[in-house]
C-alpha positions in Angstrom: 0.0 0.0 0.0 1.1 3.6 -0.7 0.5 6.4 1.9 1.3 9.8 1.8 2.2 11.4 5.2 1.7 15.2 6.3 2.7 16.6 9.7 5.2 14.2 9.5 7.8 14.5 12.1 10.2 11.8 12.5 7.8 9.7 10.5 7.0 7.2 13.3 4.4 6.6 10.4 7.4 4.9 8.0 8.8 3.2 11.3 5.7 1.7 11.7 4.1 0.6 8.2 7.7 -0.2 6.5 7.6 -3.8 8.2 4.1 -4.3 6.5 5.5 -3.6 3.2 3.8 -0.1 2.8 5.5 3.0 1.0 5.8 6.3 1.3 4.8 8.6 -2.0 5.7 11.5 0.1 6.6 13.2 3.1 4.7 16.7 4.4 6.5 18.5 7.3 8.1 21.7 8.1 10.1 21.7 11.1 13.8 21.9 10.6 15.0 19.0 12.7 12.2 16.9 11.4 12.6 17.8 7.7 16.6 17.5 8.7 15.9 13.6 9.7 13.8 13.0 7.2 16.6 14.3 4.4 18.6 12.1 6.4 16.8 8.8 6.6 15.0 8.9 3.5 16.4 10.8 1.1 14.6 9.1 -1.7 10.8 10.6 -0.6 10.2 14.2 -1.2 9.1 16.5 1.7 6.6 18.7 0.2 6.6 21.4 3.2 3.0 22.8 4.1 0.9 20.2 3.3 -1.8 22.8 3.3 -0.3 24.0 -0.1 -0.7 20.5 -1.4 -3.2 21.1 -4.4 -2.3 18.8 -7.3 -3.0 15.0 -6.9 0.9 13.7 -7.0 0.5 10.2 -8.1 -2.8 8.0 -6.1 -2.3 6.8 -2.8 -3.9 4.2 -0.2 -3.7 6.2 2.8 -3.4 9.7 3.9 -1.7 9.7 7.5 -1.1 12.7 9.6 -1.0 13.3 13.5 -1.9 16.9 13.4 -0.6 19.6 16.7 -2.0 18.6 19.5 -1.7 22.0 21.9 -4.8 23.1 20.9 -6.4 20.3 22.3 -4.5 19.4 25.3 -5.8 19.3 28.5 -2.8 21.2 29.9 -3.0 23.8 27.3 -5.1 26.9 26.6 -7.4 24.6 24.5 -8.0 27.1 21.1 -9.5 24.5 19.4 -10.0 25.0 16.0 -10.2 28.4 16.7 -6.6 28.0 17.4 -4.5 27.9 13.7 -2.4 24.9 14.7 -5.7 23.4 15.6 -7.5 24.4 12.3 -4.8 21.8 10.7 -6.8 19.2 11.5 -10.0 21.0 9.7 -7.0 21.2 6.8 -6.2 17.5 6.6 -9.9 16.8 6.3 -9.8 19.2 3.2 -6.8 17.4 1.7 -8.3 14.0 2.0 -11.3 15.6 -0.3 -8.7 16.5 -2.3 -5.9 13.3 -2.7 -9.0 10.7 -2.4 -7.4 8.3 -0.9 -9.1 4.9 0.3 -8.3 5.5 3.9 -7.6 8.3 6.0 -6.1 7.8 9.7 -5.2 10.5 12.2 -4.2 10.6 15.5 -4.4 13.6 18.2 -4.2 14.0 22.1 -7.8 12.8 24.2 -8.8 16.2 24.8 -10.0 16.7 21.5 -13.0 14.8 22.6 -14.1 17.5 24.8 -12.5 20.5 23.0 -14.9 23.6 22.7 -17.9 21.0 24.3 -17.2 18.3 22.1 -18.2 20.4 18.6 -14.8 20.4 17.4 -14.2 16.2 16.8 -17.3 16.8 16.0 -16.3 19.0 13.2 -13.6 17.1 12.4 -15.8 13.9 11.5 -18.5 16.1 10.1 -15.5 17.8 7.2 -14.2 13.9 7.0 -18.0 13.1 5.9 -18.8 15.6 3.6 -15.7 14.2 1.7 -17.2 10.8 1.7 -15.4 9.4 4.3 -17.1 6.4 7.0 -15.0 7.2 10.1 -14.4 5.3 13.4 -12.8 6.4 16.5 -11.1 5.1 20.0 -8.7 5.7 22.4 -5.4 3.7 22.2 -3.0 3.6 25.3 0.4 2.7 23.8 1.3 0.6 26.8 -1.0 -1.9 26.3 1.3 -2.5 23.0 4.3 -3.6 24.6 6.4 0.3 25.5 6.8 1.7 29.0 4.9 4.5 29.1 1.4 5.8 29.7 0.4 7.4 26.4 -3.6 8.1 25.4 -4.2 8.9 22.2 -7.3 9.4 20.1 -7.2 7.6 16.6 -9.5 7.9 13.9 -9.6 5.9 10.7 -11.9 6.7 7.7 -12.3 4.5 4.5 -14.1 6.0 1.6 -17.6 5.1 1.2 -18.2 2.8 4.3 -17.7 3.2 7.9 -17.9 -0.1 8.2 -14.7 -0.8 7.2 -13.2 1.7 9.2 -15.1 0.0 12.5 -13.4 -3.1 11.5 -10.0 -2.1 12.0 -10.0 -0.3 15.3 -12.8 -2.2 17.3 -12.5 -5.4 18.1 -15.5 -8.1 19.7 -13.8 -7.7 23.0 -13.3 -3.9 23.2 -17.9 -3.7 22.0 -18.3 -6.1 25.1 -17.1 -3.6 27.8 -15.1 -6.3 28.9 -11.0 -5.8 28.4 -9.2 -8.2 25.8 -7.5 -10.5 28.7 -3.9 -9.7 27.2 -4.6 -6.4 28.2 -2.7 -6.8 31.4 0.0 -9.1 30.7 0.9 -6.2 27.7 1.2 -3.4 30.2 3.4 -5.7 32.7 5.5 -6.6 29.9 5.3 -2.6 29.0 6.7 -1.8 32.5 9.5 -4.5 32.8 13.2 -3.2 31.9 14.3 -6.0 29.5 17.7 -6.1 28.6 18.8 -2.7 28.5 20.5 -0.7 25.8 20.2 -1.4 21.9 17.6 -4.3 22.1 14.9 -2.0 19.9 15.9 -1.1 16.5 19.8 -2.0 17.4 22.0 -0.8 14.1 18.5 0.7 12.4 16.8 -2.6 12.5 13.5 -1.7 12.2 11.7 -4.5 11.9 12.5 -5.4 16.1 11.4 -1.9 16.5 9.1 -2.2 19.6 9.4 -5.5 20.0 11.6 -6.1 23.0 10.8 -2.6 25.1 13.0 -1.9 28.1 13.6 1.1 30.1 17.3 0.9 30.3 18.7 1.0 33.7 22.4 1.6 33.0 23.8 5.0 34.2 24.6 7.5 31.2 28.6 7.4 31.1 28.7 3.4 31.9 27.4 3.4 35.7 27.0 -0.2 37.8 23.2 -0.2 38.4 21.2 -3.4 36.9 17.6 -4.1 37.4 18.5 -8.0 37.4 19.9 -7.3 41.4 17.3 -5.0 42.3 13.9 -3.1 41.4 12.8 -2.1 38.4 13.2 1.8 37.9 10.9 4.3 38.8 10.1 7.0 36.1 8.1 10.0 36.6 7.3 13.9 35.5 10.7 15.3 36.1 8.5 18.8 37.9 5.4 17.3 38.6 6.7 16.2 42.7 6.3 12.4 41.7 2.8 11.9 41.6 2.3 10.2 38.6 5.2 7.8 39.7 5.4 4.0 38.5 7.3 1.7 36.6 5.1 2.9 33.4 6.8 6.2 32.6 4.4 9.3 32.3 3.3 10.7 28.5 6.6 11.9 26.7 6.2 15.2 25.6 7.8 18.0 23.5 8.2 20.2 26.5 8.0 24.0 24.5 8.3 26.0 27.2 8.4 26.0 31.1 4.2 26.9 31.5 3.1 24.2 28.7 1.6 21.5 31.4 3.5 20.1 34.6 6.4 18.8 33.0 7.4 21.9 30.6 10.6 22.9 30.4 12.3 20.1 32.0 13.0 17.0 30.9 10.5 14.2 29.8 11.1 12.2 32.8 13.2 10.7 35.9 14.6 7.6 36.6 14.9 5.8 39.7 17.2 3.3 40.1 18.5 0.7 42.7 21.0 -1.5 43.9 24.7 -1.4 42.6 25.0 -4.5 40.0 29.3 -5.3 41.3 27.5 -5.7 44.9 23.8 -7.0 45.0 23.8 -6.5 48.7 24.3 -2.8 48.5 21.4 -0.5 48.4 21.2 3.1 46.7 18.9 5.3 44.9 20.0 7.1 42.2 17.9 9.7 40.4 18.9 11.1 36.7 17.3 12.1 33.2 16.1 9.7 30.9 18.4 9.7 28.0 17.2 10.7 24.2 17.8 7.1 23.6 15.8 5.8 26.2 12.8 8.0 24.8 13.0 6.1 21.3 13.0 3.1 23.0 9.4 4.1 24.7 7.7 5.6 21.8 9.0 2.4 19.8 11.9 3.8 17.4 15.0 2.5 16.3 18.2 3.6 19.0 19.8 6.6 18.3 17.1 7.1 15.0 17.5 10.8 16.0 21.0 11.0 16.6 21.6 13.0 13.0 23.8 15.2 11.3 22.0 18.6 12.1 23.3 22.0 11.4 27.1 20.9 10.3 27.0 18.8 13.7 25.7 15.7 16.0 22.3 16.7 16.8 21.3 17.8 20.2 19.7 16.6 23.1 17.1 19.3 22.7 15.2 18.6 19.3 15.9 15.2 19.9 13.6 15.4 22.9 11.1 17.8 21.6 10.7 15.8 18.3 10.3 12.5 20.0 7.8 13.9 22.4 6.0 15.1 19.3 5.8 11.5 17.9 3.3 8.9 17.7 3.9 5.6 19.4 5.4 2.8 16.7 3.5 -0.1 18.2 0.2 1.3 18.2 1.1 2.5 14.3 1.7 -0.8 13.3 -1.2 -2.4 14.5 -3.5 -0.3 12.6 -1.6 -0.9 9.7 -1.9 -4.7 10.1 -5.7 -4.0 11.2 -5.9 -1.6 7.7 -3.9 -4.5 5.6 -6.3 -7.3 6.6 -9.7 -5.7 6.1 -8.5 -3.8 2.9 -7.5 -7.5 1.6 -11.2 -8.1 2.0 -12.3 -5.8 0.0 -14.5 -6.8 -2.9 
């Protein structure tokens, strides 16, 4: 299947759906460290910029992805709504789905959207997706109930043209319509919450195939420390200015962190990490408290190790877009199992 992508970022999209055998026509993003990574690690799609400028259907495509801003929306923000320009995107991507036609149409944005301006703006946003002819169908997806450590809501829609009933098909399954929880839903968060292994097990050497697939909150110190979860607890991660209250061996949502007064953990980094014991002497005790690595963040939204560590600006990129860009990202996991969902029920079609 072909997709075209807009709002791209780090195109957690191409992480995702490149496994399944899916390609990218092209890229839609303007950021400079996105588009930078992007030029970087594939050079062969085109990044066509402001995707509200795309006018001319480029070649057909499948899908038309995007995970529009989500400060609009947030809880923790000033909630514009579609008032709000960076919230109007998502009125945008509506329009260009009437425009590219593409069979499907999936988006992704924070759970506040659900209540945003009394609940008229998702409403608006699946009343622009039907007036192009698009079915839709909604839920909420917590990424670590698909095998990452960390606590992440999101709001997904998917739209096929012409029937919602397809759409329903790939996001709801017979146990989620009972009100009864799948019964793997527990042993995925505990797996989730479990540091296994430690560094390079997801997407070692760009594999991204493994990406997600071995999750682990990595509880080795940054400059080669002696603490190993195998002689003691697993860590602790929580809002690095938010007192510990949302503690627990799930970490907290990651997030871009654009300024100090964004929401709790603005302006600091994504998260803390507890750790115990000291791994040349099992019998000694200590708790040691640091920042989660930019590594460590790929690892929990699913990416590749060090997929962000790029040439940026004549140098090594730093620490800063790296962490504002993976905060921005969707979760691979969650990604991927749409695009399976989307692969088997657009097989059926007939």
């Amino acid at each position: 299947m072909i997709y075209g992508s807009v709002c791209s970022g780090i195109e957690a999209v191409s992480v995702a759906w490149g496994p399944l055998g899916f390609r990218p026509a092209w890229f839609a993003e303007i950021d400079p460290f996105c588009s930078a990574l992007l030029a970087h690690r594939y050079p062969y799609v085109e990044n066509l910029g402001d995707f509200t400028a795309i006018q001319d259907i480029r070649g057909p495509i499948d899908i038309l992805a995007a995970g529009t801003p989500c400060q609009p929306f947030s809880l923790a923000g000033r909630r514009g709504g579609l008032d709000d320009a960076r919230g109007n995107l998502a009125i945008e991507f509506c329009r260009l789905a009437g425009r590219l036609r593409p069979r499907w149409v999936v988006w992704e944005n924070v759970p506040g959207v659900l209540s945003s301006n009394g609940g008229r703006d998702f409403g608006a946003i699946l009343g622009a997706l039907a007036e192009f002819g698009f079915g839709c169908a909604w839920r909420v997806l917590d990424a670590r109930f698909f095998g990452v450590p960390q606590r992440r809501r999101r709001v997904f829609v998917v739209g096929h043209l012409g029937d919602w009933r397809r759409a329903a098909a790939v996001l709801l399954e017979r146990e989620s319509l009972r009100g009864n929880p799948p019964a793997r839903r527990k042993g995925r968060e505990e797996l989730a919450g479990f540091p296994g292994g430690g560094a390079g097990e997801c997407g070692r050497h760009n594999d991204f195939d493994r990406c997600g697939t071995s999750p682990s909150m990595s509880t080795q110190e940054p400059h080669g420390g002696g603490f190993d979860a195998s002689c003691g607890t697993p860590p602790i991660a929580f809002s690095a200015k938010d007192y510990a209250a949302d503690a627990g061996h799930v970490a907290p949502t990651l997030r871009a962190m654009p300024h100090a007064a964004s929401h709790a953990n603005g302006g600091g980094q994504v998260a803390i990490c507890i750790q115990e014991r000291r791994a040349d002497a099992c019998q000694m005790e200590r708790m040691a408290v640091r920042r989660l690595l930019p590594v460590e963040c790929e690892r929990m939204q699913g990416l590749p190790d060090d997929y962000t560590l790029i040439p940026y600006r004549g140098k090594p990129g730093a620490d800063g877009p790296r962490y504002r860009a993976i905060g921005n990202s969707m979760a691979v996991p969650v990604m991927r199992w749409i695009g399976r969902r989307i692969q088997t029920v657009d097989g059926l079609r007939g």
